[in-house]
C-alpha positions in Angstrom: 33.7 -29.6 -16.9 30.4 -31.2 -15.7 28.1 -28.8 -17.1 29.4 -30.4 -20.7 30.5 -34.1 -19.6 27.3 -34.7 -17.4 24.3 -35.1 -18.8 23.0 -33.3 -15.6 25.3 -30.7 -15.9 23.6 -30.6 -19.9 20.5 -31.0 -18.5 21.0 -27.5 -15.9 22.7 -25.4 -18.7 19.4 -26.5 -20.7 17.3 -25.3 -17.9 18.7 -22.1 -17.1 18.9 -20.9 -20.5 15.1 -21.5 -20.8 14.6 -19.8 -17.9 16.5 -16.9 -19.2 14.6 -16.8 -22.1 11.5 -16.9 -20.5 12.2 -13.8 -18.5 12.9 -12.1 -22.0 9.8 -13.3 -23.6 7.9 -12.0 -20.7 9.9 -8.6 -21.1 9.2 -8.9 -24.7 5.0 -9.5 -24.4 5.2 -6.4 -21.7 6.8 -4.3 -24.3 4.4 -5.6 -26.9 1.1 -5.1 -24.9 1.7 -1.3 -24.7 0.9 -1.2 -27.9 -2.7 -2.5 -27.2 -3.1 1.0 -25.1 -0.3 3.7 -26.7 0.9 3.6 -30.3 3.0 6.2 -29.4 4.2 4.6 -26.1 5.2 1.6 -28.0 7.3 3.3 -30.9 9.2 5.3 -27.8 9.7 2.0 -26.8 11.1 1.0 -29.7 13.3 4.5 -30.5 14.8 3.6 -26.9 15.9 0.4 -27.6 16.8 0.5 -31.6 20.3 -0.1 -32.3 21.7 1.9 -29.0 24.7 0.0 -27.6 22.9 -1.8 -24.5 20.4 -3.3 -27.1 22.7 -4.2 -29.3 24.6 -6.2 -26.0 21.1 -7.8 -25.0 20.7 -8.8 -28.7 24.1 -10.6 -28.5 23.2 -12.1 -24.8 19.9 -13.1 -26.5 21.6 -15.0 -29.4 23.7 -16.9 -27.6 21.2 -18.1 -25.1 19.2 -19.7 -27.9 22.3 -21.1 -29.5 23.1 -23.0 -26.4 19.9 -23.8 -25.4 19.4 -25.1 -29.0 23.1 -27.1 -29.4 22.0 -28.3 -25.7 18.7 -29.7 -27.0 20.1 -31.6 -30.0 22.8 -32.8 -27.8 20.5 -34.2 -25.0 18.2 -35.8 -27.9 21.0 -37.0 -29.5 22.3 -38.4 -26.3 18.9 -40.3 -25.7 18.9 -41.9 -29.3 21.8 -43.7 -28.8 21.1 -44.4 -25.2 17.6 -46.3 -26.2 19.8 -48.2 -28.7 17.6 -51.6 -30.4 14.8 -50.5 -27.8 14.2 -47.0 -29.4 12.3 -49.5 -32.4 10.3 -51.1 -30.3 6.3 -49.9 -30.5 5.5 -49.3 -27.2 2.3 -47.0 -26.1 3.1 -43.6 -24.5 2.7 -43.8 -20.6 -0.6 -41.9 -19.0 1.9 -39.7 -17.2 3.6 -38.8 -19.3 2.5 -35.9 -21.6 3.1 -35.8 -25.2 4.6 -32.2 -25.5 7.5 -34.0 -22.8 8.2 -36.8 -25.5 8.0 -34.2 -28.8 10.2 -31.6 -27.2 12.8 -31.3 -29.9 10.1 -31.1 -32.6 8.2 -28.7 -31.1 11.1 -26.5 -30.6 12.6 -26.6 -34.1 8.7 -26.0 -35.1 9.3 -22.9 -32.4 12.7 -22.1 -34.2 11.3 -21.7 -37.9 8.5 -19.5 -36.5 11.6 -17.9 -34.9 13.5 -17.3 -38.3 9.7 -15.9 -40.1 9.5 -13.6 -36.9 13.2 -12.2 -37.3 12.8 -11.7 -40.9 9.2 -9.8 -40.5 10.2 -7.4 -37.6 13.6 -7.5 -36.5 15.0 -7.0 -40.3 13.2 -4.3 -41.0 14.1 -2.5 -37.5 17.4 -3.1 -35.6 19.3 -5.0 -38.3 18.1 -1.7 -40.3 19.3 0.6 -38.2 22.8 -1.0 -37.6 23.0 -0.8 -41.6 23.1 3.1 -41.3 19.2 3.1 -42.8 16.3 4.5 -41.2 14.4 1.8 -39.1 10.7 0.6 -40.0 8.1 2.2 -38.0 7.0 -0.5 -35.4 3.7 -0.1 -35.3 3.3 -0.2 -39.0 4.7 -3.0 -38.8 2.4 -4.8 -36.4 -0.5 -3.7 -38.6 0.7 -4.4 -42.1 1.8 -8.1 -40.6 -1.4 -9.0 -38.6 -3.8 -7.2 -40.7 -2.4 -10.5 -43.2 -5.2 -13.4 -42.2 -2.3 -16.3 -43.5 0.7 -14.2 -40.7 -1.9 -14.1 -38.3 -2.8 -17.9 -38.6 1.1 -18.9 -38.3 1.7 -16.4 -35.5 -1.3 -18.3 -33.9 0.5 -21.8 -34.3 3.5 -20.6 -33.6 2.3 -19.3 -30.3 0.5 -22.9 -29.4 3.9 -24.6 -30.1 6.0 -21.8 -28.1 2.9 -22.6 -25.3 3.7 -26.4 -25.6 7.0 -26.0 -25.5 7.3 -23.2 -22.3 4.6 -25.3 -20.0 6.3 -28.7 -19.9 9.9 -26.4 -19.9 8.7 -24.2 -17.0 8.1 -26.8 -14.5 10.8 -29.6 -16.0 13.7 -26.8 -15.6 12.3 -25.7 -11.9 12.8 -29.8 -11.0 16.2 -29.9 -12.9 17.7 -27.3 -10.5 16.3 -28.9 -7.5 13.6 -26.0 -6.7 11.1 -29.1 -7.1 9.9 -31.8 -4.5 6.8 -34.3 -4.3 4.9 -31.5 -2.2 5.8 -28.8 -4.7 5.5 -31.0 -8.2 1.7 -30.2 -9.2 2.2 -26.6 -7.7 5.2 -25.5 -9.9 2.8 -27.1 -12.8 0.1 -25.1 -12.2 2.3 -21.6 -11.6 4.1 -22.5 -14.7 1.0 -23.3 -16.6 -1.0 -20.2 -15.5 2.3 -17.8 -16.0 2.7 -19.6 -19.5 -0.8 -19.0 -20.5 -0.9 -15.3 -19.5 2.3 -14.8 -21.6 0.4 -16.5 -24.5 -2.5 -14.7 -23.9 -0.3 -11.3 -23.9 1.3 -11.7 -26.9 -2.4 -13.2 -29.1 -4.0 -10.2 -27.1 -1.6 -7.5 -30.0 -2.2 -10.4 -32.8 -5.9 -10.2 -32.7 -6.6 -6.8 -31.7 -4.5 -5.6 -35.0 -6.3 -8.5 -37.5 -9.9 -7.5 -35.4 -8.9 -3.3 -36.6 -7.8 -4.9 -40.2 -11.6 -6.4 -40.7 -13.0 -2.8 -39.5 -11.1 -0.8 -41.6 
């Protein structure tokens, strides 16, 4: 099957599943930002989704799409080790065009996965996994107050969400060339849509972290 014995084929599987998870994340930073103007609105939000069967299936669709996306990764690094062979020990100086976050990809994304595993075990223990468990789920917004109103959680949300920015602007545009939605005209275009898009995602998702720390100094 090409999409597992080409590298291209690796390298499209890679690309959609990073586009799929974008979509989420951008889902996910929508859901988040109604917090910024309805408490209430947000824990409706989060009543409606809860354990119910169809979140439960996009929690399972979710999984998997990083599990690929992550196998693929350490494949395709993998893959490139070897390929470099004696070369890959050579000191050579990183090329002007090329940006660092496209040479550090697997590193920033296992720095993205262990903010990941800290996120999980601060919000989505406490709520869905709760609730599956027959226990009454956490109260969402509680939770987003008690974590961020915590200056050290704020500060690793905030580097989390610079590697996650690192790792989604040089994905954005590199999976839009891997499917062939790219050409020379349309290069620096797609760089500056993904890199705006990326940034208001970013932006979205700080927008709840520092509102929440800003309420905890007040209070």
């Amino acid at each position: 099957m090409w999409l597992i014995d080409s590298s291209i084929g690796r390298k499209v599987v890679m690309s959609v599943t990073g586009m799929a998870l974008i979509l989420f994340l951008t889902f996910h930073m929508a859901m988040n930002c109604v917090a910024l103007f309805s408490e209430d609105g947000y824990r409706a939000i989060c009543e409606f989704l809860g354990a119910n069967w169809y979140a439960l299936v996009g929690t399972v669709g979710l999984a998997a799409l990083m599990v690929i996306h992550f196998i693929y990764a350490f494949w395709l690094s993998w893959q490139n080790y070897k390929a470099r062979g004696s070369s890959r020990y050579a000191v050579t100086e990183r090329p002007k065009t090329v940006e660092w976050s496209s040479q550090n990809m697997l590193v920033i994304g296992i720095i993205v996965c262990i903010g990941l595993f800290i996120h999980l075990i601060n919000f989505w223990s406490k709520m869905q996994l709760v609730e599956i468990m027959g226990d009454k789920p956490a109260d969402g917004v509680d939770l987003i107050r008690n974590t961020f109103s915590k200056w050290y959680f704020a500060l690793v949300y905030l580097v989390w969400l610079f590697f996650i920015w690192l790792h989604l602007t040089h994905g954005f545009w590199s999976a839009i060339q891997t499917v062939g939605w790219s050409s020379k005209v349309w290069h620096k275009r797609w760089k500056v849509i993904g890199n705006v898009c990326i940034t208001l995602l970013i932006l979205g998702f700080a927008s709840v972290l520092v509102l929440y720390f800003g309420k905890s100094l007040m209070a």
